[in-house]
Each structure stands twice: as C-alpha cells, then as structure tokens.
N, C-alpha and C positions, 0 to 999 in steps of 0.2 A: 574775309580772307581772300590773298589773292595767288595765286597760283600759276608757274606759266611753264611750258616743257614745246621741246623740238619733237617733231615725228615725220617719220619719210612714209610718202607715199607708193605704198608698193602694188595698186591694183596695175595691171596691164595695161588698162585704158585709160589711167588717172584717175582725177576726181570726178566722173561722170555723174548723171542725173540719178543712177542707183544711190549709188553709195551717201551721194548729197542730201539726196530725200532723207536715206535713212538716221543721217545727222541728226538734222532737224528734228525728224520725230523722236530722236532721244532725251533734243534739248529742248520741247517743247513744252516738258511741266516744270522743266528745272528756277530757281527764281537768281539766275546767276547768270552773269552779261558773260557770253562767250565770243570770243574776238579771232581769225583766223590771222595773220599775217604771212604774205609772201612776196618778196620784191619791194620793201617799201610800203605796198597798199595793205591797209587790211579792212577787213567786214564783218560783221554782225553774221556767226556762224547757225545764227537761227533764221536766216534768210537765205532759201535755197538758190536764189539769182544773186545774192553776195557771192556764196562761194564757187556758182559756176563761172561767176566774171574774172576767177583766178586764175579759170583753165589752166590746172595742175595737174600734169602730165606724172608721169611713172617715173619715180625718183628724188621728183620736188619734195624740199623741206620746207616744213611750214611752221612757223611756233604758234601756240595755242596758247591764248590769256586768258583764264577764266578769274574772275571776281565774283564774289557773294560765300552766301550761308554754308550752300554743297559744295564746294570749288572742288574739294580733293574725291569725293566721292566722284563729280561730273569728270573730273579727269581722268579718273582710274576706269571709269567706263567707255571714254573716249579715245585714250590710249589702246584699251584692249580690242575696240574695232579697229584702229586702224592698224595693228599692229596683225589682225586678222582679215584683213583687206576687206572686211565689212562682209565677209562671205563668200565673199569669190576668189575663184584657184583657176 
C-alpha cells in the first residue's frame, strides 16, 4: 500500500537533530520505505543525515511517501508528531 500526505513544519527551529532523531526511531521497526520530499530532493526518512540535509526551517512543507505493509498506520503516527511538533512548544 502506498500512501502520501503534505505536513508543515511547525517547530520554531525546523527540523532539527531533535525532532529528526525522533523520526527515525519511530521508523526504525517499521517494514515500510518512508520517503521525505522538499524542493525537488527527497530522502530515506529513516536516515537522520537524509533529513537534516533538507534543512527545513519553520513553515517548510514537505510531502511524505510511505509504501509497504503499515503505510497508513506509519502515517497516522507521523502526522500526529508533526502535527505536535515532536514535543516542543
């Protein structure tokens, strides 16, 4: 199944090394290729040096591809961080 949705980045600081790590270790047991894109480039969102090479600032939209088994599950939980700025206010 493949799945793909827009989401803005709304921490203050962007996608920083926080919020990045925490990606990662959501998508790290998942068995489902997740893909960031913004500007053209996109990366393997399970490599935290993919997504810091976005350097996406506060505002950036980025679309989100997931493919495989979980897709909707992985996105429903990847929406909801970003959507909660991964914890920070």
């Amino acid at each position: 199944m493949k799945v793909v949705t827009t989401v803005k980045i709304k921490n203050n600081l962007g996608l920083h090394i926080r919020p990045a790590a925490s990606i990662v270790k959501m998508l790290k047991n998942t068995k489902c290729d997740v893909t960031f894109t913004y500007k053209k480039e996109s990366v393997n969102a399970k490599s935290i040096m993919g997504i810091l090479m976005l350097a996406l600032k506060k505002n950036s939209m980025i679309t989100i591809t997931i493919n495989g088994p979980d897709a909707d599950k992985v996105m429903d939980e990847l929406t909801i961080a970003f959507e909660n700025s991964f914890g920070e206010k």
